[in-house]
N, C-alpha and C positions, 0 to 999 in steps of 0.2 A: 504494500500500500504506500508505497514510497511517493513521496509529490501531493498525495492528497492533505486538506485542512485537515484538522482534529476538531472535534463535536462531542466531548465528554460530557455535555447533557442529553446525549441520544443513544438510544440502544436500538437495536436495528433486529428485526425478524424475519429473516425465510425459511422456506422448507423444499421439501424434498419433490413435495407436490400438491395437490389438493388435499385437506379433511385429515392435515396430520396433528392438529395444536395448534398454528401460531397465532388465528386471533385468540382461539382457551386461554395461551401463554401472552399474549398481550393484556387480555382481561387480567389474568390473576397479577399482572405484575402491575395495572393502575390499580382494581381491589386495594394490594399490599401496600401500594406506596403512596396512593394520593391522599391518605390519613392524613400525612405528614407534608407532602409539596404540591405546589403544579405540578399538574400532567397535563402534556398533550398530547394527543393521538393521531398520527399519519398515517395513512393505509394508502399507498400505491399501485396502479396497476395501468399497463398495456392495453388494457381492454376494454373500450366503450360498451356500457351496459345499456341496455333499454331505458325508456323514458319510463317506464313501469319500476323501474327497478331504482327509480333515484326519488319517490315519494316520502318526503321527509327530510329530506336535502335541499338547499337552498344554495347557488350558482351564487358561490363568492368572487372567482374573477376568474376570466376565459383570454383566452389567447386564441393565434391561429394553430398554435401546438401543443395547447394543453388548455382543460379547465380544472378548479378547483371548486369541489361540492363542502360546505359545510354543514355538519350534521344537524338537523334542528329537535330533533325526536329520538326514544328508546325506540329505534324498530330492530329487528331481525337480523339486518346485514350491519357487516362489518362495524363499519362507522357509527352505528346506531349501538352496538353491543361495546363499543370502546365506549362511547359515553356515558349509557348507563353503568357500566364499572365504576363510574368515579371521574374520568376525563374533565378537566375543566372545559374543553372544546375538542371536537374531532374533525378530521378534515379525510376527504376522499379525494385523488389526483388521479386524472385520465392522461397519459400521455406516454407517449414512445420513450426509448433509452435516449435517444441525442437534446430532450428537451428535460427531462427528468430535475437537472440538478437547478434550473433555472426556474423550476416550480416546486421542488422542495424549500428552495431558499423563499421564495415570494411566502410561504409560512413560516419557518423558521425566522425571519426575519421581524417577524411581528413578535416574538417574544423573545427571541435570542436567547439570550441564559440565562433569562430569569424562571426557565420551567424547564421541567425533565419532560424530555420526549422519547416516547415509544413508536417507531415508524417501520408498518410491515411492507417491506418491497424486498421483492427477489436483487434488484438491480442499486441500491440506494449505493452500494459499499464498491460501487467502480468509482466514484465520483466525492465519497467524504472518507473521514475513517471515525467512526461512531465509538462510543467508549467500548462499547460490548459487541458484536453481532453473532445474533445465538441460529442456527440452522436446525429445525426440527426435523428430526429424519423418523422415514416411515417405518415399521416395523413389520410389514407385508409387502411392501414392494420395492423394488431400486429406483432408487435418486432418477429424475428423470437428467438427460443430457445436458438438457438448456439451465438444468441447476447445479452442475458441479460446480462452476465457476464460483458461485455462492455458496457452497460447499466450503471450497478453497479458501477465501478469502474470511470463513466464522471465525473467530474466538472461541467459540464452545458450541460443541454439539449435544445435542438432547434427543433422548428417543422419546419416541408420539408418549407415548403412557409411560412415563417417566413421572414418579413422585414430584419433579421438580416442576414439572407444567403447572401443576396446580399449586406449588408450594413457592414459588421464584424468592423467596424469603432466603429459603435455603443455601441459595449461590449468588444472591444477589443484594449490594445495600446501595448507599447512599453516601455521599458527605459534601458538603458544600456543594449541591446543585448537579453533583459529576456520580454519572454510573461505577460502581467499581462492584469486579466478583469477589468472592469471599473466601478463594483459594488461588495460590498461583497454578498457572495454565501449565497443563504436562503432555505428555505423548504427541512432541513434535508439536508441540504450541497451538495444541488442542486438547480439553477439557470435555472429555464422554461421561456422560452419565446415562444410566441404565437401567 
């Protein structure tokens, strides 16, 4: 990750593939920690959803290469279940990898490091280097291709049904604003838990 900024108020989540943890492990980790600080919640993604599928989001700013939905409601999807966690705000971002970092920053930059930020994207960690970035791997199937790379570049990997999805207490604190784990990093500068 060499060249990239540091983001020690961000922790970063991908996975292996669909329906492994990472919003569960998003949830339990604002649950755990927004007792105590701001949280905010980014969820990114590639993939234009239906107009059906953004009911309770509100179009906070659009470009010709990205929009940014913010969450207004507990609903169902993603954004909706970061904020009922506890999020002080969630945000949903539609856009390709070449525009990503230009639209994670346009929210980050509304609270910069006055709040801990949780942000699920496969792609966030070509582009910053997050305090943490945790990769949920699936426990039935192999890592898909287009997520090694994500794979590659975790801090810590977690299996789906992993005590620590629902417990992130366990490997995870706090201290002045900045993510830190709660053991040094091993096996080739990865942390497995099991």
């Amino acid at each position: 990750m060499k060249g990239l900024s540091n983001y020690n108020n961000v922790i970063s989540i991908c996975g292996s593939g669909r329906n492994v943890g990472k919003t569960f492990l998003g949830e339990s980790i604002i649950s755990q920690f927004s007792k105590q600080h701001c949280l905010i919640a980014i969820k990114i993604s590639k993939f234009k959803h239906q107009a059906r599928d953004k009911v309770g989001l509100h179009k906070f700013h659009e470009t010709t290469h990205f929009t940014i939905w913010k969450e207004l409601n507990y609903t169902p999807k993603d954004s909706g279940r970061y904020l009922k966690a506890g999020a002080k705000a969630s945000y949903y971002i539609e856009c390709d990898d070449d525009h990503l970092l230009n639209a994670f920053l346009f929210v980050y930059n509304i609270y910069g490091n006055s709040c801990l930020i949780v942000c699920e994207s496969a792609s966030i960690t070509k582009y910053i280097k997050p305090a943490i970035s945790v990769f949920v791997e699936s426990e039935s199937y192999v890592t898909e291709n287009n997520k090694l790379s994500c794979l590659n570049r975790s801090t810590l990997v977690l299996q789906e049904r992993s005590l620590e999805i629902s417990m992130p207490e366990l490997f995870l604190n706090t201290q002045n604003k900045v993510w830190l784990l709660k053991f040094e990093k091993i096996k080739e500068d990865y942390a497995y838990f099991t």
